[in-house]
C-alpha positions in Angstrom: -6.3 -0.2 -6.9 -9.7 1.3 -7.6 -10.4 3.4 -10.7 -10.5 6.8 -10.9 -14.5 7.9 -9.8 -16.2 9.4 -12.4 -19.1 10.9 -10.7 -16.5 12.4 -8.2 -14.4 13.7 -11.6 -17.6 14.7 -13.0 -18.8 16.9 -10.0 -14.8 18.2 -9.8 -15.4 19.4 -13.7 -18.3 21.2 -12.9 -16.7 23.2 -10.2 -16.8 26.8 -10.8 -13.9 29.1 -11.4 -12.1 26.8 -13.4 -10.1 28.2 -16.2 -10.2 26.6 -19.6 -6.3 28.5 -20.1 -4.6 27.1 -22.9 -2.1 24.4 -23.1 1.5 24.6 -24.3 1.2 20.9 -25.5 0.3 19.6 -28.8 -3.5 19.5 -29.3 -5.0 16.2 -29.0 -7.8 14.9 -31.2 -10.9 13.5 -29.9 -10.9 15.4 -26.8 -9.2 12.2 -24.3 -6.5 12.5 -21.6 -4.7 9.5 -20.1 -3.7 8.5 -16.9 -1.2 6.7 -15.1 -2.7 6.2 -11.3 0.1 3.9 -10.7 2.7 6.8 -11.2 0.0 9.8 -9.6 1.0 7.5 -6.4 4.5 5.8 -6.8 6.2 9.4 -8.2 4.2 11.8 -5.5 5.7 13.3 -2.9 2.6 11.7 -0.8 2.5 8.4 -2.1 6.6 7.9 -1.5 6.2 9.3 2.4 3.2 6.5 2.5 5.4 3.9 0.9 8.0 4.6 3.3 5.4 4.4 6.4 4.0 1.2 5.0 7.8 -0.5 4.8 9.1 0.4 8.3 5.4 -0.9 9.5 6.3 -3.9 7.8 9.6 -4.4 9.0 8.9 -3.7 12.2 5.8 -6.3 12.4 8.4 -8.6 10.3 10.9 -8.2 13.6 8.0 -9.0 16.0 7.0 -12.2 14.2 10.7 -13.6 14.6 10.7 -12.4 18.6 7.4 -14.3 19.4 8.7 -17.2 16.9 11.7 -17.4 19.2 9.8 -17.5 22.2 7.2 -19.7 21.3 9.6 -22.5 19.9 12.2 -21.8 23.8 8.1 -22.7 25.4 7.9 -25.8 23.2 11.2 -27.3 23.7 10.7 -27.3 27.3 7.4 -28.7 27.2 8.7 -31.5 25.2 11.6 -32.2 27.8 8.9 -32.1 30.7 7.4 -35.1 28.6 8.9 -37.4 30.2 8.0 -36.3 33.6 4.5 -35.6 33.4 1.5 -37.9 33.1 0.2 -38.7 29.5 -3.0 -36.8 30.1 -1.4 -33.9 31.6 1.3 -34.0 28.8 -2.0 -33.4 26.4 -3.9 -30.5 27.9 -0.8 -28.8 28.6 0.3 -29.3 24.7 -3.7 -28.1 23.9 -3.2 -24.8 25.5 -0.2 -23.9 23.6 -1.7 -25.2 20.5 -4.4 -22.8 21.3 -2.4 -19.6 22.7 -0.1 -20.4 19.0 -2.8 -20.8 16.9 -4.2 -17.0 18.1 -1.0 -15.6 18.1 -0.9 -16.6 14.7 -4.5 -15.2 13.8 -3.6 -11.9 15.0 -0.4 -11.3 13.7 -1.9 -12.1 10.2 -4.8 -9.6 11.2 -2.1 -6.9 12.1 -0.5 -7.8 8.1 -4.3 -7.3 6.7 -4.5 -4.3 8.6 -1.0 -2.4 7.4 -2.3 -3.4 3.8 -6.0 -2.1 4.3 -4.2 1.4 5.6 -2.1 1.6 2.4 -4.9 1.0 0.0 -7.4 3.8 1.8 -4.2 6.1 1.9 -3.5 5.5 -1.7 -7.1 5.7 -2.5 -7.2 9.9 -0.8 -4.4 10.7 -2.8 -6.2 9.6 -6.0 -9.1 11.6 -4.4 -6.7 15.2 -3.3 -6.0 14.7 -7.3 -9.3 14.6 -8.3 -9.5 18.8 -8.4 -6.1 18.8 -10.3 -7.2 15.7 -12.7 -10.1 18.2 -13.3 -8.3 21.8 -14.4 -6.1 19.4 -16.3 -8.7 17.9 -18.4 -10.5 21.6 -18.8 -6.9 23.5 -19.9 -6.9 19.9 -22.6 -10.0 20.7 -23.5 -10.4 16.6 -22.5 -13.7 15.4 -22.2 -12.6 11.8 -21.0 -9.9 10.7 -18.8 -8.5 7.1 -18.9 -6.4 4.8 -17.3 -3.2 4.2 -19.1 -3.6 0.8 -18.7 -6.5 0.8 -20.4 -5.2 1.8 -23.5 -3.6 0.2 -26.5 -2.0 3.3 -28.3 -1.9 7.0 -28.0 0.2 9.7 -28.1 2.7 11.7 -25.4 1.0 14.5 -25.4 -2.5 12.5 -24.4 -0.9 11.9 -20.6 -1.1 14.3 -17.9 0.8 12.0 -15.0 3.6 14.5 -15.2 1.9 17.7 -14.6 -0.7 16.0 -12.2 2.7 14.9 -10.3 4.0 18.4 -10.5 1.3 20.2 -9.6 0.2 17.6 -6.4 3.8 18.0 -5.1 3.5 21.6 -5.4 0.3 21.9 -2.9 2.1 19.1 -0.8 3.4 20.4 2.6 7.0 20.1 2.9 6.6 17.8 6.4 4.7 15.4 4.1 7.5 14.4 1.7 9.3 11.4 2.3 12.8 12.2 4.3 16.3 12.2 2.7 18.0 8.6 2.6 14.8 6.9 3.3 13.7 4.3 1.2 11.3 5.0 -1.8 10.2 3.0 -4.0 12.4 4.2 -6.7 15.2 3.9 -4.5 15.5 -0.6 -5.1 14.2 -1.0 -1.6 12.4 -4.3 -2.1 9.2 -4.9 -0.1 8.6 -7.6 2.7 6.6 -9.7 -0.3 5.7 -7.9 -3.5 5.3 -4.5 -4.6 1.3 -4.7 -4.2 1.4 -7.2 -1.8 1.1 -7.4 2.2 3.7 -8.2 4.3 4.6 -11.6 5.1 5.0 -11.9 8.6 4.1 -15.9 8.8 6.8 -16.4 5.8 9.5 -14.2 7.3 9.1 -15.9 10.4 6.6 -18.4 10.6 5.3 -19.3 14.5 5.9 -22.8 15.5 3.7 -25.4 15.0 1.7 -26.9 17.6 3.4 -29.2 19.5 2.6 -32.8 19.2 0.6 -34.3 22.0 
């Protein structure tokens, strides 16, 4: 996941109209806020409808693999039976076609998988960026001069992190047809994803596509 951009939090800071109201929490020394950007996606309203898009996209290109799987392996069997029927060099280019036609089934199906992951990280990556604004009054109503990653840091205390208002207040300006439905799956609901929580899915090791057949 790509770190917060400064310049981008930078120009957000120097926005005008911004108030520098007071927070109720406990002053922090040093001026520093900290951030969890894992949590300003996993726990938004935004980044649990995205989760849910990016799983059914899976699962759906998941179910595709095993129908062209099935398919491709019914082809092979019955080449393999014509064997015995067919001249040796006839055998060979027809087994070098479907060689070919599995081997760029296989190279787009794994370009589809690259694809669904590319989507999530730019989606992920605009909701980081709608936050930016928020990030910003945040730091001002702190009086924060420096946000950072909580992952980046060894120590600090509670009242340091923002994550929770950022989360309220992002949800707040979130339209209500971008949540995530009711009794989907969320990621804080245990729905595992196809491979890894970060990961793509994994079409080929769901259901791998045969191998070429032997000529």
């Amino acid at each position: 996941m790509r770190r917060l951009p400064v310049v981008a939090l930078a120009c957000a800071l120097a926005l005008p109209g911004a108030a520098r109201a007071q927070s109720d929490a406990a002053p922090v020394p040093a001026g520093v806020a900290v951030i969890d950007q894992s949590r300003l996606i996993t726990d938004t309203s935004l980044g649990r409808a995205l989760e849910q898009r990016f799983q059914a996209a899976s699962r759906a290109l998941i179910a595709e693999n095993r129908e062209i799987e099935a398919a491709l392996e019914a082809e092979e069997r019955a080449l393999t039976a014509q064997r015995g029927s067919l001249e040796p060099d006839e055998f060979r280019r027809l087994a070098a076609d479907f060689d070919t036609r599995v081997e760029g089934i296989r190279d787009a199906q794994e370009a589809k998988s690259r694809g669904l992951t590319r989507q999530r990280d730019e989606e992920r990556q605009r909701i980081v960026e709608q936050a930016l604004p928020i990030l910003a009054r945040l730091m001002q109503e702190r009086g924060a001069m420096v946000l950072i990653d909580r992952g980046s840091v060894v120590l600090s205390r509670d009242a340091a992190d923002i994550t929770d208002e950022a989360i309220e207040r992002l949800d707040a300006r979130t339209p209500a047809d971008a949540a995530p439905a009711e009794g989907e799956a969320s990621p804080s609901s245990g729905a595992a994803p196809p491979q890894g929580a970060d990961g793509p899915p994994a079409p080929a090791g769901e259901a791998p596509l045969p191998p070429p057949a032997s000529p």
